[in-house]
Phi, psi and omega in degrees: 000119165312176208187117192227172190195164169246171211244144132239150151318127184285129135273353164258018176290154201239166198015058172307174185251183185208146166264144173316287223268004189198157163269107197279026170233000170260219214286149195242187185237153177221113187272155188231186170271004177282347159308333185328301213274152098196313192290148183306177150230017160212128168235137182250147177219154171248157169259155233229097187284344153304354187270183191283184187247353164319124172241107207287140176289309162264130196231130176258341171236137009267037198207148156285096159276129153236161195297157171310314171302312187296301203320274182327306194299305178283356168284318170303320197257342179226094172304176178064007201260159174247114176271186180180098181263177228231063175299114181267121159286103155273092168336270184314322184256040105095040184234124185282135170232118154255173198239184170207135175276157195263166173220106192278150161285176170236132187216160202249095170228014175270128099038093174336325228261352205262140161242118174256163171283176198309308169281037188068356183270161191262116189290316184240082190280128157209142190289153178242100202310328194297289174345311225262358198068220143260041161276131190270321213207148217169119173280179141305093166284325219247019189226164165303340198239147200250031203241139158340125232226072176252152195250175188301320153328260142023270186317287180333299186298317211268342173254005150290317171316316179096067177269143201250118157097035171213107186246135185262131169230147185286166168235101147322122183237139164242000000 
């Protein structure tokens, strides 16, 4: 039995790091891979030097990034995906990190079987093994959350690694 999870930001990770210019915990922008041509495909960004020196493997705001170590794992598990980088800049210490935007297919994968609440948000999520196919890694075209879609490989791979600042919850699949 397949096995999936959604990618979210640890937010209880400590001295994270922060851009001048953007909140990486408020509203996010979600570029998809029908997006490719539109995205630069290098963006620079600065870090906001009173914030912390933690670098989290994923930041979901204002962009989905992920770390160089994430990039490679999840590249290995989905074919066709579009990376686009993301250099963050420390001025003052004269040092660089790089990200990559992640750019996900987008798929039709719920499930009959799923139960929402009144306002359409989904109360009970469940995958349709058949939908989703051999896709490893993936948004929700058909749900309200809007957070990355990984399979279990995928999960496996990225916490041998010891990836730091990223927590999974499963989605029931049938």
């Amino acid at each position: 039995m397949k096995r999936y999870f959604f990618m979210e930001q640890d937010h209880t990770l400590m001295d994270v790091i922060g851009l001048r210019d953007f909140d990486i915990y408020g509203k996010r922008h979600i570029f998809t891979w029908e997006d490719r041509d539109r995205v630069n495909d290098i963006t620079s960004l600065y870090l906001d030097e009173s914030k912390g020196e933690c670098a989290p493997d994923f930041i979901k705001s204002p962009v989905y990034m992920i770390s160089e170590m994430a990039k490679k794992v999840i590249d290995m598990y989905e074919d066709d995906l579009v990376f686009k980088k993301i250099v963050l800049i420390h001025k003052s210490e004269e040092r660089q990190l790089v990200y990559f935007h992640l750019l996900l297919k987008e798929i039709e994968a719920l499930d009959e079987g799923t139960e929402y609440y009144p306002n359409g948000m989904e109360k009970r999520m469940i995958l349709s093994k058949e939908k989703i196919g051999d896709h490893r890694a993936f948004l929700l075209t058909d749900s309200k959350i809007r957070l990355p879609v990984v399979s279990l490989e995928v999960v496996e791979s990225l916490l041998r690694r010891r990836a730091m600042g990223i927590q999974f919850k499963e989605i029931e699949v049938v």
